[in-house]
C-alpha positions, 0 to 999 in steps of 0.5 A: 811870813812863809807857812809851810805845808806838810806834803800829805803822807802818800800811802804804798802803792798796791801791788798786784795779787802775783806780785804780792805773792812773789814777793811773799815767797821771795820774803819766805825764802830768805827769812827761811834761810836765816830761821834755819841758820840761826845760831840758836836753832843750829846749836839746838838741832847740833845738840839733838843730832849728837845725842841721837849719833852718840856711840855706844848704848845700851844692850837693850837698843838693839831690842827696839819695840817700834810702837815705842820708839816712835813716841821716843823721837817726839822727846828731843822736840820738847825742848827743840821746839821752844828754842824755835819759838824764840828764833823765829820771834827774833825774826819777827821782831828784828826790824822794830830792834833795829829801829826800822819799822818805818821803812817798811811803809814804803814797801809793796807789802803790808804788815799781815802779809809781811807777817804771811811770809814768817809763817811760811819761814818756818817750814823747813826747819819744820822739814828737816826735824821731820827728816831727822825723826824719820831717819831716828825710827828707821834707824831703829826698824833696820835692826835685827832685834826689832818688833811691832810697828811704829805709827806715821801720826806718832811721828808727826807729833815731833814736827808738828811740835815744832810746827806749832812752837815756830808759829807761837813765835811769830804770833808773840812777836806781833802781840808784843813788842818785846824780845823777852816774851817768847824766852818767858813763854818757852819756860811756860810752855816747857813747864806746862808740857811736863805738868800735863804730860803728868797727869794720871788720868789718861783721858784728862784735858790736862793730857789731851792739851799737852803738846806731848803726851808720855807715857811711862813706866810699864813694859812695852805694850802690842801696838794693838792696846796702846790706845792712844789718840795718835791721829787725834793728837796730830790733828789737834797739834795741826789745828793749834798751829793754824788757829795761831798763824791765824792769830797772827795774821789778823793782829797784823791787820789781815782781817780778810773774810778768808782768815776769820772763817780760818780762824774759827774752823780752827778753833773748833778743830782744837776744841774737837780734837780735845774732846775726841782725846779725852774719850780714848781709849775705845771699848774694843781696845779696853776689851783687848787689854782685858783679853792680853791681861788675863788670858793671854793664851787666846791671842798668841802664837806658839811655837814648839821647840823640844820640850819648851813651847813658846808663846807670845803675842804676834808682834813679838814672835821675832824674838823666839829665836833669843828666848830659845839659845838661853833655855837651851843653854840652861837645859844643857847645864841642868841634868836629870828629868828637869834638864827635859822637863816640858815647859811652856814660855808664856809672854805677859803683859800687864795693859790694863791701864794701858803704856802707863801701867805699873801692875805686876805680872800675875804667876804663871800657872803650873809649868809655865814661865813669863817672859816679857815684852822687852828684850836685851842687856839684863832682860835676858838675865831677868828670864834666864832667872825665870827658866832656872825657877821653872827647872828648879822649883817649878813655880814663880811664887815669891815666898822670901830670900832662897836660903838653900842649895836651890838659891845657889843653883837658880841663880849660877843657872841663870848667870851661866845661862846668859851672855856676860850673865856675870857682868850683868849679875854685878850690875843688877846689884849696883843698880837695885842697891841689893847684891844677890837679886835678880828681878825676874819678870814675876817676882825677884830671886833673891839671895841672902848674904851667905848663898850670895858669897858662894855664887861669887866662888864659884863664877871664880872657878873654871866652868868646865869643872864647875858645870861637871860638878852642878851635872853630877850632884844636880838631883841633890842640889834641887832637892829642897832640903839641901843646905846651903853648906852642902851645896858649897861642898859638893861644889869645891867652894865653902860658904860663909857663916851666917851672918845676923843679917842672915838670920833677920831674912825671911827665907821661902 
């Protein structure tokens, strides 16, 4: 009878540490290579790029504020980054899918250095999301119509997004076995992201953990009050990234006394920049929004040009140059006292409450008229109708639809006034589903269904005549008492009976 004996299982020989290092980097750079060319990760980044190339758009991208548009280049990430997740989770778990684990006990390298070369995998693509959102923001400040300034940890969230996302994959990967953790976790983290990004308290720990933190809905804003922990932000994004590769490398059996202290520094780096993202604002920013809000008069600059003195906060005084070509244009089309008529264009905001804010911009006072703090396409429209109201009316109160000659005439100004006024006109009806209203950047001007329908008869008219017309009866067309048939008749149109609809409007 033979016995047999198992020969004892001989355990890998230890490489020295600068060959353990070079085979990490040569790991790194072929795991690199495949992250990068993953089929998933290039249609994403494919996907990105073409929405980011695509021609076209909107009148207004040629207005970028840069304290925005930095904060738009970390949306595409949102969802670039969990398809990185997964790639770099299929990466980790390609050997035990192919049934090769085995093999790798013979090789120099243990598992949490195995797992050491993964993470660093994941920096290029990492680069060239970085080198995408750099080129997206300067694409955007080499245009003519840009202002403010954009913020270097604003546009490291997107990245670092990516960093953190990447990371997660591998971390995944060495916590379980399986492929359908990462793909459940992307859902997770997406819908997550979403849910905390919306949270309404700006100061949450729902918002100070999110990935992403959007604000949306207000006008642009000074960069000076936005307010927002960017720095903070970043760092707290940093932090998570190290605290999972850390993760990972102790899963992987790393347990070295450098990776424990990484790993707690971390997690206190998260914790911290938590807290810190909670107490922003400041009160100096608090104060300043107060101060931009109420009394905008303190912080601008004016410019005087003719009879019309421009306001308006430092970053934005670029744009004087445009406001000026559509009053100029509105006074060469007025007549009379009102054609030169002193006003003062004055730049609100309302930053109370911070990006986020949806307050309504208070009157201006008695000779002066609001421009916003955005520009281009049907925000050109928007103030030309708050120049007609000064010339015409001289207030921005709302007090109902305009049912007179002064309707007519504010709102024929303000579509004359305007490049392609009449086209923009068309599509502020389609999109507000209320033909006849011009959301001026106080309150709307608005028309009833008769005065709407001799707006419309007289763009169809030659503008030589029309314009000669408007000149000579001005004073009486801007009188208040002026009807809405008067109106149509000293202009060669005719205007409509009334209608119930009509009637059932509360006139100013």
């Amino acid at each position: 009878m033979t016995a047999v004996t198992e020969a004892p299982a001989v355990a890998p020989f230890p490489a020295p540490t600068g060959d353990a290092r070079r085979a990490v980097l040569a790991l790194a750079r072929v795991e690199a290579r495949r992250l990068l060319l993953h089929p998933l990760v290039l249609a994403a980044l494919a996907a990105y790029l073409t929405v980011l190339l695509w021609p076209g758009g909107e009148p207004e991208d040629a207005y970028p504020v840069l304290q925005d548009i930095d904060r738009e280049t970390q949306l595409g990430h949102v969802l670039l980054g969990p398809v990185v997740m997964i790639a770099a989770n299929l990466a980790v778990l390609r050997s035990h899918r192919r049934g090769t684990d085995g093999h790798f006990a013979v090789l120099v390298l243990p598992p949490w250095q195995r797992t050491c070369a993964h993470l660093l995998s994941v920096l290029p693509t990492v680069l060239v999301t970085a080198l995408i959102v750099t080129g997206q923001f300067t694409a955007g400040a080499l245009k003519p119509g840009a202002v403010g300034r954009g913020s270097v940890f604003e546009l490291l969230t997107g990245p670092l997004l990516i960093l953190v996302c990447a990371v997660l994959g591998v971390l995944l990967g060495r916590v379980a076995g399986s492929a359908l953790v990462a793909p459940l976790a992307a859902v997770a983290l997406l819908a997550g992201t979403f849910i905390f990004a919306a949270s309404p308290e700006p100061g949450s720990w729902l918002r100070s953990v999110s990935p992403v933190v959007v604000d949306d809905g207000g006008q642009p804003l000074p960069s000076d009050l936005l307010g927002r922990p960017a720095g903070w932000h970043a760092l707290y994004l940093l932090a998570l990234s190290v605290l999972a590769a850390a993760g990972a490398v102790l899963v992987s059996g790393g347990r070295t006394r450098a990776v424990r202290v990484t790993a707690v520094a971390s997690l206190g780096a998260v914790v911290a920049t938590v807290v810190l993202q909670g107490m922003a604002p400041s009160d100096a920013v608090r104060e300043a929004r107060e101060v931009a809000t109420r009394d905008p008069a303190a912080v601008q600059d004016c410019e005087r040009r003719g009879a019309t003195t421009y306001c308006a906060f430092p970053e934005f005084t670029p744009w004087i140059d445009e406001w000026a070509l559509v009053t100029d244009k509105a006074r060469s089309l007025a007549s009379g006292p009102e054609a030169t008529r002193a006003l003062t264009v004055r730049q609100k905001v309302a930053a109370l409450d911070g990006p986020s804010g949806m307050w309504e911009l208070s009157p201006a006072a008695p000779g002066e008229l609001t421009v916003s703090t955005a520009w281009g396409g049907e925000r050109e429209l928007e103030f030309a109708a708050s120049v007609a109201r000064g010339l015409v009316v001289g207030h921005e109160r709302y007090g109902g639809a305009h049912c007179d000659a002064r309707g007519v005439l504010m709102v024929w100004l303000a579509i004359r006034a305007t490049r392609d006024g009449a086209t923009m006109f068309e599509r502020t009806g389609d999109n507000y589903n209320s033909p006849g209203v011009i959301q001026a950047p106080v309150s709307a001007i608005s028309l009833r269904g008769r005065e709407y329908a001799v707006v419309e008869r007289l763009l169809a008219e030659p503008r030589a005549e029309v314009d000669r017309k408007v000149k000579a009866s001005w004073a009486e067309l801007s009188a208040p008492g002026t009807t809405t048939d008067r109106a149509a008749a000293l202009l060669g149109v005719t205007a409509p009976a009334e209608s119930a609809d009509d009637r059932e409007r509360m006139c100013a």
